[in-house]
RODO-2510 file (C-alpha; in nm, 4 decimals, decimal comma):
residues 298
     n   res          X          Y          Z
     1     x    -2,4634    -6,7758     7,7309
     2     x    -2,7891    -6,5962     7,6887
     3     x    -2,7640    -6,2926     7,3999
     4     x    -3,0176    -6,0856     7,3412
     5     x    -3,0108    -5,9142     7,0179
     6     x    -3,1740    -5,6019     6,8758
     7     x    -3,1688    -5,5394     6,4913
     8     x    -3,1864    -5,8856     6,3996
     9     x    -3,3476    -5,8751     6,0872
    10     x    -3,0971    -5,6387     5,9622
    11     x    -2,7857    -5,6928     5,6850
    12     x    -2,5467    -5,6692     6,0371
    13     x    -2,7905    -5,8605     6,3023
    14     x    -2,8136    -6,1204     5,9777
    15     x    -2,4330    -6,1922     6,0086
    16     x    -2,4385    -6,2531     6,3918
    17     x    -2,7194    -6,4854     6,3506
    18     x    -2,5837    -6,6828     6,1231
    19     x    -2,2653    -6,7131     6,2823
    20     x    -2,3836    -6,8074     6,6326
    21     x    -2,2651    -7,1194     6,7630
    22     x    -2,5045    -7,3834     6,9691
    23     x    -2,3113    -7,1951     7,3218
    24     x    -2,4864    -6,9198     7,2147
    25     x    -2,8918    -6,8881     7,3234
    26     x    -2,9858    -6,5975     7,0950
    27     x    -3,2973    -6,4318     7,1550
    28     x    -3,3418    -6,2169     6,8395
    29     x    -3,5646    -5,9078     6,8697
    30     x    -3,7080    -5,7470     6,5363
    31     x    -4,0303    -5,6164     6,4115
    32     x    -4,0487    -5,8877     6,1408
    33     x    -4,1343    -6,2526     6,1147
    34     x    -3,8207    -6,5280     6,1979
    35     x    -3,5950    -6,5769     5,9517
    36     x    -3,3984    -6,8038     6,1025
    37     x    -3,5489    -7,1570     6,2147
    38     x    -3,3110    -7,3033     6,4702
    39     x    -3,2975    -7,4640     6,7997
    40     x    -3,0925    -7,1827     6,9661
    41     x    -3,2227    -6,8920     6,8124
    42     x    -3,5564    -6,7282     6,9819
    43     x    -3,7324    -6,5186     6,7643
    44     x    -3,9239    -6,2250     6,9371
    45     x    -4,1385    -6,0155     6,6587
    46     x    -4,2065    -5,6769     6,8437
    47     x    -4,2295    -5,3116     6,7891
    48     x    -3,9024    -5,1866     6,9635
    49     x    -4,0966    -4,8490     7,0358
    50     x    -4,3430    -5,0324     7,2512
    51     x    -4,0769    -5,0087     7,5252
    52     x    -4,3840    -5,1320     7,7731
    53     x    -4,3696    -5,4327     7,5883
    54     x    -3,9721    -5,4234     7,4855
    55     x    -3,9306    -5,4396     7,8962
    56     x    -4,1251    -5,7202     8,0022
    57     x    -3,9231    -5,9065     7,6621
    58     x    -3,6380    -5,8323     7,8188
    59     x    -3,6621    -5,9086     8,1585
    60     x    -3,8328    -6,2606     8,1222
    61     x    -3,5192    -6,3534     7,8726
    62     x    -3,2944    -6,2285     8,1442
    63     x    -2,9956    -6,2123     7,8856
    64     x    -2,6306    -6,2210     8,0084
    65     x    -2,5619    -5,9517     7,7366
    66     x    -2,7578    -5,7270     7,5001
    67     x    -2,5689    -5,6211     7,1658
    68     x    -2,7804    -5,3033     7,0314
    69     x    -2,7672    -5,3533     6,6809
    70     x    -3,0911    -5,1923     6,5972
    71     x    -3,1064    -4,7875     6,4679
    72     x    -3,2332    -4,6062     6,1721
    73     x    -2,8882    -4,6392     5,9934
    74     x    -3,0171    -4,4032     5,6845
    75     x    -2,8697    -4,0880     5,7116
    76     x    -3,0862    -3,8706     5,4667
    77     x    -3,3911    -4,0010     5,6746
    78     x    -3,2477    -3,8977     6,0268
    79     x    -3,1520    -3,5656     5,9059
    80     x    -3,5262    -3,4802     5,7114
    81     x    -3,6855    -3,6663     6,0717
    82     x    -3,4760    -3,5401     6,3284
    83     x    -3,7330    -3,6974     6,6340
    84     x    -3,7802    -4,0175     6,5081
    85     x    -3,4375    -4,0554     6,5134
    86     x    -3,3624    -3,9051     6,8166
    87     x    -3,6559    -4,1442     6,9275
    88     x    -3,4843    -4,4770     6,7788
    89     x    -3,1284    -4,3885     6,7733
    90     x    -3,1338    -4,2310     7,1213
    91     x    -3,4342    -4,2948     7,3479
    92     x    -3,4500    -4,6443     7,2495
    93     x    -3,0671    -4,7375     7,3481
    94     x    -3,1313    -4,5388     7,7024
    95     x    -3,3868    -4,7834     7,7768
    96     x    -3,1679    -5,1138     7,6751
    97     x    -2,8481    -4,9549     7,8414
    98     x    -3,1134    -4,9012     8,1940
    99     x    -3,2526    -5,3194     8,0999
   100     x    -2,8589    -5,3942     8,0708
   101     x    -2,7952    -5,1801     8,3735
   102     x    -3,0853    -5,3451     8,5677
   103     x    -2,9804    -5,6987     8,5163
   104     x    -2,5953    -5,6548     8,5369
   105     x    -2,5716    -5,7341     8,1639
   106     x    -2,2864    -5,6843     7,9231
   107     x    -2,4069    -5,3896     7,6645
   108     x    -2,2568    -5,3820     7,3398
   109     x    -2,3494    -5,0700     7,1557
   110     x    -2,2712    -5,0520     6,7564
   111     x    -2,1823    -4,7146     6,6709
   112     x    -2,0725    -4,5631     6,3148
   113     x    -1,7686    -4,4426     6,1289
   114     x    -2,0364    -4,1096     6,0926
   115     x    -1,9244    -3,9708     6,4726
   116     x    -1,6760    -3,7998     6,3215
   117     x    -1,6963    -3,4995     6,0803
   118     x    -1,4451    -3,6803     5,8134
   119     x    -1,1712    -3,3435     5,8336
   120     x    -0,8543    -3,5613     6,0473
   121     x    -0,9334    -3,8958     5,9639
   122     x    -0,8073    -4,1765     6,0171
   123     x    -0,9772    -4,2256     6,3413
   124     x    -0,8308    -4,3776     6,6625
   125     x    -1,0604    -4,4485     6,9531
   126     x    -0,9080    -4,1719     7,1614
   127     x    -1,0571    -3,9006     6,8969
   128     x    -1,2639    -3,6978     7,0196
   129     x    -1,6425    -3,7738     6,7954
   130     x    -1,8059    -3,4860     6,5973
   131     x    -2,0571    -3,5852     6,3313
   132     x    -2,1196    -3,3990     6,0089
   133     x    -2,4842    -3,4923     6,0284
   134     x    -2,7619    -3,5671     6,2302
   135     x    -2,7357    -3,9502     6,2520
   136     x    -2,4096    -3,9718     6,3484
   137     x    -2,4738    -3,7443     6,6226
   138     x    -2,7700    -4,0293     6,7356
   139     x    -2,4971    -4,2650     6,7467
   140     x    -2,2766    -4,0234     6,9449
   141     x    -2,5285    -3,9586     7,2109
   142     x    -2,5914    -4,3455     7,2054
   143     x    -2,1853    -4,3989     7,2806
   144     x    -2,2053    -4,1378     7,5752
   145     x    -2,5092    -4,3937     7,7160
   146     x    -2,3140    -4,7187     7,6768
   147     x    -2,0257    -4,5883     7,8218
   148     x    -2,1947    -4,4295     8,1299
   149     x    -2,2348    -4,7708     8,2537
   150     x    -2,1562    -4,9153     8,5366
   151     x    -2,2079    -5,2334     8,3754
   152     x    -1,9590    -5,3722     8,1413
   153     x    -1,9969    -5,2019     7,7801
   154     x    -1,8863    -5,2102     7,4418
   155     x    -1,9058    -4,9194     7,2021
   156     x    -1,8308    -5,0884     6,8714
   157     x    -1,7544    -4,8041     6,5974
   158     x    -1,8372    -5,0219     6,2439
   159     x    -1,7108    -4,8333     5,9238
   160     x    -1,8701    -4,9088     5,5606
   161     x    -2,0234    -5,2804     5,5709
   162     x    -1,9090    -5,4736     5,2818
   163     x    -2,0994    -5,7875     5,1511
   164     x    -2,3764    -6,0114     5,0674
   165     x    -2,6818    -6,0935     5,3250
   166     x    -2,6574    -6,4153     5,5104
   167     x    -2,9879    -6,4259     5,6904
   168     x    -3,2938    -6,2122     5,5078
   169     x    -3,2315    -5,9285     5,2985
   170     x    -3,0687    -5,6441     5,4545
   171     x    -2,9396    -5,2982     5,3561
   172     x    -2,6245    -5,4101     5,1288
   173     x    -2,5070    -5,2072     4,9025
   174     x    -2,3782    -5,4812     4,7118
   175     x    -2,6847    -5,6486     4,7021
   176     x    -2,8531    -5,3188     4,5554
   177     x    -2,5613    -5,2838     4,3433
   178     x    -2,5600    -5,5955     4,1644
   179     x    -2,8963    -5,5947     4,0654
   180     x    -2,8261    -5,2683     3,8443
   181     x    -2,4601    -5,4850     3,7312
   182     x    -2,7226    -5,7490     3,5736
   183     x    -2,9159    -5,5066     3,3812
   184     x    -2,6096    -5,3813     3,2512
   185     x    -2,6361    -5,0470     3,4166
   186     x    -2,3534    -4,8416     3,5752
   187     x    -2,3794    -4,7063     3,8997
   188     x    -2,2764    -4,3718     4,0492
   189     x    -2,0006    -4,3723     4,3659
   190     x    -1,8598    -4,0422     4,4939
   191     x    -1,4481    -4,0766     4,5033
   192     x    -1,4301    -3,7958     4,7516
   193     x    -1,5717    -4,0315     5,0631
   194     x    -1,2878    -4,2055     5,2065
   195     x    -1,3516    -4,5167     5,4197
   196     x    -1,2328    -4,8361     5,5770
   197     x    -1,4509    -5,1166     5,4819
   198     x    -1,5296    -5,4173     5,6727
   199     x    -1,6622    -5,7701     5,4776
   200     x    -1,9887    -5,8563     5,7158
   201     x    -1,8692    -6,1653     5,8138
   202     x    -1,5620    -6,0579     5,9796
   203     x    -1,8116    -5,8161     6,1421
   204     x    -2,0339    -6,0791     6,2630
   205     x    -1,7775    -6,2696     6,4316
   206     x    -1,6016    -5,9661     6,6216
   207     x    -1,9425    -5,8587     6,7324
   208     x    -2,0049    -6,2859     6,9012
   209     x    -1,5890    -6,2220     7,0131
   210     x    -1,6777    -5,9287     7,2011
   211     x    -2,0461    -6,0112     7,3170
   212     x    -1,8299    -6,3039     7,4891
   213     x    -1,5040    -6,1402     7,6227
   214     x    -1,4105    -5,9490     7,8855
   215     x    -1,3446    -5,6510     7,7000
   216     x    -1,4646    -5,2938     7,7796
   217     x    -1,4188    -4,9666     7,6040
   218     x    -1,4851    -4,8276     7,2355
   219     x    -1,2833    -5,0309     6,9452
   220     x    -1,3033    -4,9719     6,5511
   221     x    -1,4054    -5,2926     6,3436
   222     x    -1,3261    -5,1904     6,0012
   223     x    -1,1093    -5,3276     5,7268
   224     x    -0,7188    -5,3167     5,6668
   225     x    -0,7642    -5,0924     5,3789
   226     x    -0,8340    -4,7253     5,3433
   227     x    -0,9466    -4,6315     4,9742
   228     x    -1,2409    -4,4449     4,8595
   229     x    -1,5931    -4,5334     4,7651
   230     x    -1,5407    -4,5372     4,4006
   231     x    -1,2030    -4,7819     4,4136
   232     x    -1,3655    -4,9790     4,6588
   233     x    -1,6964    -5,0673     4,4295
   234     x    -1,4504    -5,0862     4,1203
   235     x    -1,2456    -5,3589     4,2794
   236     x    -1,5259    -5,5055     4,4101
   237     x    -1,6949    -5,5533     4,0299
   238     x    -1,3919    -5,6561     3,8976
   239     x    -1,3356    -5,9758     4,1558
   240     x    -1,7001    -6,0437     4,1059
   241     x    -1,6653    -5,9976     3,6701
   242     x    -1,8403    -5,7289     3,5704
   243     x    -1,7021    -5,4476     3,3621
   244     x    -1,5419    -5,1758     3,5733
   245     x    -1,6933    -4,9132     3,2990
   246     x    -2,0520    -4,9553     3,5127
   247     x    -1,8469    -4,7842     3,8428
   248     x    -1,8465    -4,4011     3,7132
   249     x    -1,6980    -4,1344     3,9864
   250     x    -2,0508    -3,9232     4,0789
   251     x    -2,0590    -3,5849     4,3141
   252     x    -2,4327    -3,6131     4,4588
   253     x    -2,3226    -3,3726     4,6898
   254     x    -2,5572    -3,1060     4,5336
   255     x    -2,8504    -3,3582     4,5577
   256     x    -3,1840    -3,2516     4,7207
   257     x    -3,2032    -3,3779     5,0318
   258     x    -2,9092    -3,5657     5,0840
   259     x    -2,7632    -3,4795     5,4171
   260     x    -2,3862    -3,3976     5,4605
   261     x    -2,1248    -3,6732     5,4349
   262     x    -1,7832    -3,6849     5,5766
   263     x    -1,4621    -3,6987     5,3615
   264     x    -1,2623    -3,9070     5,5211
   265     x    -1,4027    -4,1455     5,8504
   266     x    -1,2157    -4,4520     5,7838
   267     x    -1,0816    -4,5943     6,1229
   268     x    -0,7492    -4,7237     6,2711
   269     x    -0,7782    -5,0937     6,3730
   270     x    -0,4583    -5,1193     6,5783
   271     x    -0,6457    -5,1496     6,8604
   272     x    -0,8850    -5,4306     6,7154
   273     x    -0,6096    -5,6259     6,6038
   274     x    -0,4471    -5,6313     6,9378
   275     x    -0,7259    -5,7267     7,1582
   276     x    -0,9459    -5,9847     6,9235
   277     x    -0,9065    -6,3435     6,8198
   278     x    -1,0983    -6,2010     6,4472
   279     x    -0,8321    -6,1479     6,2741
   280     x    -0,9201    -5,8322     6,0586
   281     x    -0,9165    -5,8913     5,6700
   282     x    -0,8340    -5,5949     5,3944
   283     x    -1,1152    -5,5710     5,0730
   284     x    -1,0042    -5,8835     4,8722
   285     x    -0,9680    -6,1251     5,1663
   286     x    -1,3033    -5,9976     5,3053
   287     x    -1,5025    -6,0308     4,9830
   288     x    -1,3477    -6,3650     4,9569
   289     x    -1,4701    -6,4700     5,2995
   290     x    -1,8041    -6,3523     5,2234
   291     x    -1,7818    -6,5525     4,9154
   292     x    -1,7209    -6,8358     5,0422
   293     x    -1,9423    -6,7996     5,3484
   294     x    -2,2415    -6,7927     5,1317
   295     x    -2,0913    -7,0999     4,9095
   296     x    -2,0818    -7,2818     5,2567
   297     x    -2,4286    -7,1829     5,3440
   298     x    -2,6115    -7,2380     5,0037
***
């Protein structure tokens, strides 16, 4: 099956690239040089805003489905440059939900945890989405695309990504996270943000399950557990050794700049659970696969 995939050279496009079995012809769209160097992996280095160009990509790979990974997923930056975003987040998914629609393609859309404001949470599907901020109402007007299809869709809602990068670098947290753990410095997580954390390799495969199914509709990939930010990071030091001293509770609410957050967005999985073969893992089973997914791969 032919997948085309936008984002790939991101921490979530990373996961479904490594993951991607030889029935799998991925043709991986990015800005950046390959990082992956394999027989069924096409790498297509591009400027996704060149939608000229982005077209004629797309319709001489024909794909059998497109997942949309691609956005600009930092939310202080979408709410200081509102167009761009609107540009990237919005404009560019109406013009691969029209390539899906054109070809008769399967569109899988990720979405965020940030469509809703964080005041009733936790989220079902059936909720109705309203962001606190200005990227998650990108990704909201990007789920009201996907799902206007006549095509088959997916609008995957992903909460909090938890792990290490298994193709480039990424945006992990972790990664960013551990690098201040080495030096011995402590790092600042607000306990007031409530979320349900998914490992990225459990995300990787539910995104290749779905790109593959029959399913259509929006579903929640996100972890078994709902904590906030500040347990999460401390139980992540502690599994990985480091003193749970260097996770201290920090407001940055008041911060300049920083755009407004939502309390509580973590996200019922019932539905997930159900309808996928990826079995969905709670914080210490999903570090552990990621673990030993990058043991495997090293």
């Amino acid at each position: 099956m032919r997948l085309l995939m936008t984002g790939a050279g991101g921490f979530v496009g990373g996961s479904v690239l490594a993951q991607a079995g030889p029935e799998w012809e991925v043709h991986a769209v990015s800005r950046g040089p390959a990082l992956v160097a394999r027989a069924n992996v096409h790498w297509h280095s591009l400027d996704p805003l060149d939608f000229a160009s982005l077209e004629s990509a797309v319709r001489a790979i024909g794909p059998d489905v497109i997942l949309h990974a691609a956005a600009i997923a930092d939310i202080d930056f979408c709410e200081a440059h509102q167009n761009e975003a609107r540009r990237v987040n919005v404009e560019w998914t109406r013009r691969m939900a029209a390539l899906a629609a054109e070809r008769g393609a399967r569109f899988v859309y990720l979405s965020t945890d940030n469509a809703f404001d964080g005041e009733h949470g936790p989220y079902s599907e059936e909720d109705t989405p309203v962001s606190a901020n200005f990227y998650g109402r990108t990704k909201v007007a990007g789920e009201e695309i996907a799902s206007a299809l006549d095509t088959p869709w997916v609008v995957a809602r992903v909460s909090i990504v938890m792990g290490l990068p298994l193709v480039g670098a990424g945006n992990s947290f972790l990664s960013r996270m551990l690098a201040k753990w080495e030096r011995g410095e402590a790092v600042g997580v607000p306990p007031v943000e409530i979320r349900s954390p998914v490992d990225v390799v459990t995300l990787g495969r539910a995104l290749l399950e779905l790109a593959g199914n029959a399913f259509t509709g929006f579903i929640h990939l996100s972890g078994n557990d709902i904590l906030n930010r500040c347990d999460l990071v401390r139980r992540i030091a502690a599994r990985l050794g480091y003193p749970e001293e260097l996770v201290v509770p920090n407001d940055p609410t008041d911060l300049p700049g920083r755009a407004p957050r939502p309390r509580d967005v973590s996200l019922l999985n019932s539905k997930a659970r159900r309808v996928l073969d990826t079995p969905m893992l709670g914080v210490d089973d999903g570090l552990e696969l990621v673990l030993a997914t990058r043991r495997s791969a090293s």
